[in-house]
C-alpha positions in Angstrom: 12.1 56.4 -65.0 8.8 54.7 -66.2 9.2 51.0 -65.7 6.8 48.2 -66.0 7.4 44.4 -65.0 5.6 41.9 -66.1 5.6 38.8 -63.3 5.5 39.4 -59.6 6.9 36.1 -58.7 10.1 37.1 -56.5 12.3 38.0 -59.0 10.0 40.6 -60.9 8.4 41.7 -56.8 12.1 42.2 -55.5 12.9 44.0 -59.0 9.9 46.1 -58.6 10.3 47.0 -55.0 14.1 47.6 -55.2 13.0 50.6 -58.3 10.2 52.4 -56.3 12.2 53.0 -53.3 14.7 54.0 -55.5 12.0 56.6 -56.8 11.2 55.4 -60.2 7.4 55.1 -61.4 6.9 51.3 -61.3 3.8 49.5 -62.7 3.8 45.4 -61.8 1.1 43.5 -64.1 0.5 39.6 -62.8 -2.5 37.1 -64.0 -2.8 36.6 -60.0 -3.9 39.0 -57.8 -2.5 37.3 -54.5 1.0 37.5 -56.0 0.8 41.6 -55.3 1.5 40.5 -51.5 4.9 40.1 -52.2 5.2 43.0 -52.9 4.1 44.3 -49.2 1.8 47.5 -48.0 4.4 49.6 -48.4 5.1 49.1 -52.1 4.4 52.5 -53.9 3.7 51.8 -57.3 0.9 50.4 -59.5 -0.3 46.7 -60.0 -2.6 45.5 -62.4 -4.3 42.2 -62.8 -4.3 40.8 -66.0 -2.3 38.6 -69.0 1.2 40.0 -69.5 1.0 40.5 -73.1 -2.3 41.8 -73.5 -2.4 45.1 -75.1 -4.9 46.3 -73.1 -3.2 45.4 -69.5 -0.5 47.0 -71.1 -1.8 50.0 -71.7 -3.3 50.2 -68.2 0.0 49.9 -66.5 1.2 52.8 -68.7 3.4 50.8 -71.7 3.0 53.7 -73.8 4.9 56.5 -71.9 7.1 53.1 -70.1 11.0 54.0 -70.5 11.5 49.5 -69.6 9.6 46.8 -69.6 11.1 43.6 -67.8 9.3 40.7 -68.3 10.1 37.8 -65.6 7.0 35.4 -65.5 7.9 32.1 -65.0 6.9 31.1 -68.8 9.7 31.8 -71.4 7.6 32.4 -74.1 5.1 34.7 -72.3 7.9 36.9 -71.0 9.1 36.8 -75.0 5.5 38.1 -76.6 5.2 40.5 -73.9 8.6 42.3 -74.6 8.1 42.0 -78.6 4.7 43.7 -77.9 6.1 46.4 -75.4 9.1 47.2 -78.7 7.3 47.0 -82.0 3.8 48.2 -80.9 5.0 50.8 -78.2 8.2 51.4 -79.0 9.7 50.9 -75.0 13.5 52.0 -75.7 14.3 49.1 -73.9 13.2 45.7 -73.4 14.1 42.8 -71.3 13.0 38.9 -71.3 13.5 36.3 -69.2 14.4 32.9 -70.6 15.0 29.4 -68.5 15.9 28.1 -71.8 19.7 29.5 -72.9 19.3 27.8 -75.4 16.5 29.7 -76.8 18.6 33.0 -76.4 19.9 33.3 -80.3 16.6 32.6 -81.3 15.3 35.7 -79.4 18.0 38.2 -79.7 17.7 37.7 -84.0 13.9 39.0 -83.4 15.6 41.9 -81.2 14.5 40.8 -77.7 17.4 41.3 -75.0 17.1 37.9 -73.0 18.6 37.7 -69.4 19.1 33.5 -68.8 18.9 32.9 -64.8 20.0 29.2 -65.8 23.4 30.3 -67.6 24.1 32.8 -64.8 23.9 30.0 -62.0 26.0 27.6 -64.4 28.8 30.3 -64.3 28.7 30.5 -60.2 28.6 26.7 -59.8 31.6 26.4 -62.3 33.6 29.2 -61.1 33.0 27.9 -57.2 33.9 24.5 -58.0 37.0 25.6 -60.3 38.4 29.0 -59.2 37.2 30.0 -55.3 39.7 32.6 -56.3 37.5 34.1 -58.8 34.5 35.9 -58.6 32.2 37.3 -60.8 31.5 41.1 -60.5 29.1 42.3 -63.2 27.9 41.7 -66.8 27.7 44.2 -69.9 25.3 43.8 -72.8 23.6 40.6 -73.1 26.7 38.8 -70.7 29.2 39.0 -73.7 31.8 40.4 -70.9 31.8 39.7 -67.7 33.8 41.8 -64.8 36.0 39.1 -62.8 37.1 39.6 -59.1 40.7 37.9 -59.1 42.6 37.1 -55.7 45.7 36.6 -57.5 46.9 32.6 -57.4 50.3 32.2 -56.5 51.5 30.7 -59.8 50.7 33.9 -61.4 52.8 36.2 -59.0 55.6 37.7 -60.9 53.6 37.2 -64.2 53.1 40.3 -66.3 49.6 42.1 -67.4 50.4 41.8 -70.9 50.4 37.6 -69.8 47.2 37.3 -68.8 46.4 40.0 -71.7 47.5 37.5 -74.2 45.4 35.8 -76.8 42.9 38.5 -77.0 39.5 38.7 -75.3 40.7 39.2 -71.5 41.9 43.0 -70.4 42.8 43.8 -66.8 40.7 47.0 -65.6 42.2 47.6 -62.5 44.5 46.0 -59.8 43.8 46.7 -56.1 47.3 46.8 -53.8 48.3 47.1 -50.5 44.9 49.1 -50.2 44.8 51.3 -53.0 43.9 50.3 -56.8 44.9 51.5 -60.4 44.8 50.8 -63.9 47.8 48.8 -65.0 49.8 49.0 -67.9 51.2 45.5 -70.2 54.2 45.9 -68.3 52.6 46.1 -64.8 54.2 42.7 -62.4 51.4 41.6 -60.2 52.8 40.9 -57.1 51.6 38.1 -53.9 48.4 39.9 -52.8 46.7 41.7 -55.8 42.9 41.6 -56.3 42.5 41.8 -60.3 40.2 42.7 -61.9 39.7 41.5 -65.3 36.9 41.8 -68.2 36.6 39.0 -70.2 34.7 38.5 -73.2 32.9 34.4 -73.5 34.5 33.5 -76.4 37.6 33.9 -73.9 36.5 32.1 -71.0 38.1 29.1 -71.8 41.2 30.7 -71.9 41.2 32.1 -68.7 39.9 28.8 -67.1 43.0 27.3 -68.6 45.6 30.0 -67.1 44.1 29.3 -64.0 44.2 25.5 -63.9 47.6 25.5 -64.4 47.4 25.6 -60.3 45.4 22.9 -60.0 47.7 21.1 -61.8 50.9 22.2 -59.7 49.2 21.8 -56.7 48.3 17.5 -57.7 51.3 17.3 -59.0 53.3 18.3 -55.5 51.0 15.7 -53.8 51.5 13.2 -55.8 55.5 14.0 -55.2 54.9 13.9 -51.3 52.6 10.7 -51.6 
């Protein structure tokens, strides 16, 4: 695979990096010619010094036979420009921006521009940390629509059923690891005192899920309160 990053601040040099040892053909353009040092002697693939969204950089890092272009500068709407050029002018299958800015996101995505938000991906570890230490989350699919949650089982949901948690809509259980070995469940699976779930969730049923796991919280304040 053809790739070519835009941005070789740590993100887009540890991107970069990570694909060429992998084997893939990587060309990193950056406006700064000491920022190539991150990526260390060793580094296999092509830099180029120049603006991001300049057709002509473009061109020299090799946009027109590029499979991706990932655009990670620190600037929001540099990293957009560059990946609307790299789709409508060079037609790159795929395309990724990223934004500081979530809010910014539905703006992007209606001009076709898949945006990656490092600011609503630290949100989600800082909430789930504070809220759920059970939980964990695994993976994302799309543009983070669904997310792949790690579950250690709570104890207030032992002796619940898959089809439980299942309800509502937007929450399905993928697998459940047990006593060593995992499968895929049925809505009449029990979940049993030491089960790792694994459940993928879409946003709009986050909330939900939050919820079904608070119910702990609450049990657990409301036996202090009973041995205060």
């Amino acid at each position: 695979m053809r790739v070519v990053i835009v941005g070789c601040g740590r993100v887009g040099a540890g991107l970069a990096t990570s694909l060429a040892d992998a084997g893939d053909r990587v060309a990193v353009i950056d406006k700064d010619p000491k920022a190539f040092e991150r990526l260390g002697e060793d580094f296999a693939g092509q830099t180029v010094e120049g603006i991001g969204f300049d057709r002509d950089v473009l061109e020299r890092a090799g946009v027109a036979s590029a499979d991706a272009l990932v655009a990670v500068t620190s600037g929001d709407n540099s990293n957009v420009v560059a990946a609307r050029v790299a789709r409508e002018a060079y037609r790159v299958p795929r395309v990724i921006a990223r934004i500081h800015d979530p809010r910014r996101a539905a703006l992007y995505e209606e001009l076709g521009v898949v945006t990656v938000s490092s600011t609503d991906w630290a949100m989600r570890k800082v909430r789930d940390y504070l809220e759920h230490r059970t939980l964990k989350e695994e993976t994302t699919f799309g543009r983070g629509e669904v997310s792949l949650l790690r579950l250690e089982l709570p104890q207030h949901l032992v002796d619940r059923s898959v089809a439980d948690l299942e309800e509502g809509g937007g929450l399905r259980v993928a697998s459940i690891t047990r006593r060593g070995g995992a499968f895929v469940p049925d809505p009449t699976t029990v979940l049993v005192e030491g089960d790792v779930v694994r459940v993928a969730v879409a946003t709009d049923a986050r909330d939900r899920l939050d919820a079904l796991l608070a119910e702990e919280a609450g049990r657990e304040a409301a036996g202090r309160e009973a041995t205060a």
